[in-house]
Steps between C-alpha positions, in 0.01 A plus 500: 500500500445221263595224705172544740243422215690213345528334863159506557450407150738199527332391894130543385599265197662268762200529720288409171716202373491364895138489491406379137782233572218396817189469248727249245396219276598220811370187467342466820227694433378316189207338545637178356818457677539348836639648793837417583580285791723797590262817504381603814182448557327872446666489195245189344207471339181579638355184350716309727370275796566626800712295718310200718398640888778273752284213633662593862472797683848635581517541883520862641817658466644264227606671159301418208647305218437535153483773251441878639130595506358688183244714744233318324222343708484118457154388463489215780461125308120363549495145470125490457342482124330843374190456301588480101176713424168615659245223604232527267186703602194282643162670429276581785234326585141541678424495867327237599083588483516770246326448197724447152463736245321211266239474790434866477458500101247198554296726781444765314407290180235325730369867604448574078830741541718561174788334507601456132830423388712363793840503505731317724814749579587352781855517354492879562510438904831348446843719444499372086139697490410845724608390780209525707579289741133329465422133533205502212414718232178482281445777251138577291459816322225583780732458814805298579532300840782465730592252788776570731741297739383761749258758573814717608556496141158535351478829724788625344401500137119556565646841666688528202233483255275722692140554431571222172504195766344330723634268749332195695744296746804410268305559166510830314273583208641750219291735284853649351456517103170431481156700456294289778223752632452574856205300521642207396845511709238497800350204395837328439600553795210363672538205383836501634385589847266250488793217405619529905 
């Protein structure tokens, strides 16, 4: 009765040694070592090129040459250049006709409007800044203008801003951030609907 355990005992430990001889120290799988001009080829690196596409296209019925395929895809070989890196953003600029941002700052200075402390951040339109997507931006601390490619995009944010814009053709005034009564958003934007 003996005998049963220690033959299982001794195949389990043969069973054991036949697999842990599988996962050895071989020095194909190094990372440093090269493969061998002998190993087949699922038994290389993953690093390793895979082998050039044939130039001619075997005709139907012929047997293919070469090493057996590895049931990896081949990506097909482009011969046109990618692009190295993104092309570099180009800011927006205004439709023709609609007034610049600095032309709006001057009309309400000529109507006795405050308009202390203006501040090009134009940069902000770009992707580097908010990202507004903007052609000009002209900021006091009373209201800050905006001039759009499009009016497609000056609707957009004046919806966005609600009841704190106002919007004239492609040029959006701002009252975000700042304490500008009532009375005198009404008369800024007056002056704006009087610009054309």
């Amino acid at each position: 009765m003996t005998s049963a355990p220690r033959t299982l005992t001794v195949a389990a430990l043969l069973v054991l040694a036949t697999a842990l001889a599988g996962c050895g120290d071989d020095t194909d799988d190094r990372a440093d070592s090269a493969p061998s001009a002998s190993a087949p080829v699922w038994a290389t690196p993953a690093e390793s090129t895979p082998p050039a596409a044939p130039s001619v296209t075997p005709s139907p019925g012929a047997t293919p040459s070469g090493p057996p395929r590895t049931g990896r895809p081949t990506p097909p070989v482009t011969s046109e250049a990618r692009p190295s890196r993104t092309p570099q953003f180009v800011m927006p600029t205004r439709s023709a006709g609609a007034p610049g941002a600095r032309q709006v700052m001057d009309a309400f200075r000529a109507a006795k409007l405050p308009v202390s402390g203006v501040r090009d951040r134009s940069v902000d339109c770009g992707p580097n800044g908010a990202g507004l997507g903007c052609a000009e931006l002209l900021v006091t601390d009373t209201v800050s203008v905006y001039v759009f490619p499009d009016e497609a995009n000056a609707v957009n944010r004046a919806d966005m801003w609600g009841a704190d814009a106002y919007r004239k053709g492609t040029v959006v005034l701002s009252y975000l951030g700042t304490t500008t009564s009532t009375e005198q958003r009404r008369r800024y934007e007056a002056v704006l609907a009087d610009l054309g």
